[in-house]
C-alpha positions in Angstrom: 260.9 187.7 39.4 257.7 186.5 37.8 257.8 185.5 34.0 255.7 187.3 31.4 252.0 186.2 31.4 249.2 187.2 29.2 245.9 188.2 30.8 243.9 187.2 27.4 243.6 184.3 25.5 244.7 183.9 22.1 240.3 184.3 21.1 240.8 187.5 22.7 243.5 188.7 20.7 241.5 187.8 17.5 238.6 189.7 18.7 240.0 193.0 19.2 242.6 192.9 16.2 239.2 192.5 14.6 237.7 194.9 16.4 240.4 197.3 15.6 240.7 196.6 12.1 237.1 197.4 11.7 237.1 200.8 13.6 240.2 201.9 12.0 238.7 201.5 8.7 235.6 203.3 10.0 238.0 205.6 11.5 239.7 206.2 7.6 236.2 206.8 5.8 235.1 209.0 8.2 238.2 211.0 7.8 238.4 210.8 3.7 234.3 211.6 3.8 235.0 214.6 5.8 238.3 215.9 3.5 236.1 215.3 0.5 232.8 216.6 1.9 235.4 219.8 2.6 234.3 219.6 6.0 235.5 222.4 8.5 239.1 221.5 10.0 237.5 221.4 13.4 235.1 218.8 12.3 238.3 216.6 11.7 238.8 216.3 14.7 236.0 213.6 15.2 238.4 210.9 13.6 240.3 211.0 16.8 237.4 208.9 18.8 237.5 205.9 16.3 241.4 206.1 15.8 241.5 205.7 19.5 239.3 202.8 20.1 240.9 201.3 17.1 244.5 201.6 18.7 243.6 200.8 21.7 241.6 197.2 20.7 245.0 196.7 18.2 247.5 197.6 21.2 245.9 195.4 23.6 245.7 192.5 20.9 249.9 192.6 20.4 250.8 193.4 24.0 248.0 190.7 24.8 246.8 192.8 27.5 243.2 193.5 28.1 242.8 197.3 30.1 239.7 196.1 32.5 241.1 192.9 33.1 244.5 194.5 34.3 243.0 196.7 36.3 240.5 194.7 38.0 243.4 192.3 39.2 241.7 189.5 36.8 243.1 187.4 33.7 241.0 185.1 31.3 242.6 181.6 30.6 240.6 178.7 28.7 238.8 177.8 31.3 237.2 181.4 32.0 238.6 184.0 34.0 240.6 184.1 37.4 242.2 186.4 39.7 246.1 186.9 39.6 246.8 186.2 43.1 250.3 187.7 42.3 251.0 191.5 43.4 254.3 191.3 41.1 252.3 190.3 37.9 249.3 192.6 39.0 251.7 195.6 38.8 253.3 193.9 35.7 249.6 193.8 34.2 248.5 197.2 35.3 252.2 199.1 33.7 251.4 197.2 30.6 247.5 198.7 30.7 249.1 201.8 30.7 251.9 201.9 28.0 248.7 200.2 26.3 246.5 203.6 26.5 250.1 205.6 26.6 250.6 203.8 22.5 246.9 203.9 21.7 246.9 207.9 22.8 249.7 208.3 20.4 248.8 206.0 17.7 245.4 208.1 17.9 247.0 211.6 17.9 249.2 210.9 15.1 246.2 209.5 12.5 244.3 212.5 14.1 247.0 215.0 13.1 247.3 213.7 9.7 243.3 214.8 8.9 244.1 217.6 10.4 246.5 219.0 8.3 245.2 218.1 5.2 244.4 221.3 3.3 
């Protein structure tokens, strides 16, 4: 069994928390604009692409999983980055990658509803 490893370094979990932080709260004014500019339902909708990015940077800062790196077999240390020679942590890295998008998808969905419904 091979022990949990991370395939970013803490810098880049501070980067997309960051990141995520700051396209969420694009993600919230675009939403509030669009309520208060009594935009079409429909046109609600377009919160979905921030919220998603958003949740995705955010979910791969906590599970400390970067998507391309997991699936391109490849992990960043301090010194730069490096191939996981390991299949068992590959597969490990690319299941995480996935709940990763799976909770992002959600996350997105659910901040996307919310504008939605909003009369």
């Amino acid at each position: 069994m091979v022990p949990c490893q991370h395939n970013i370094t803490s810098c880049g979990v501070n980067r997309r928390l960051r990141a995520g932080i700051l396209l969420f709260t694009s993600g919230l004014v675009l939403g509030v604009l669009l309520v208060r500019a009594d935009a079409p339902v429909l046109w609600r909708l377009t919160v979905f692409l921030p919220f998603m990015v958003s949740s995705t940077f955010v979910f791969q800062a906590l599970n400390r999983t970067c998507l391309a790196r997991a699936m391109s077999g490849e992990r960043e240390t301090a010194s730069g980055v490096e191939r996981v020679a390991n299949t068992e942590q590959l597969q490990k890295d690319r299941k995480k990658a996935r709940r990763t998008v799976e909770q992002a998808l959600l996350t997105a969905a659910a901040g996307t509803l919310l504008f939605f419904l909003i009369p």
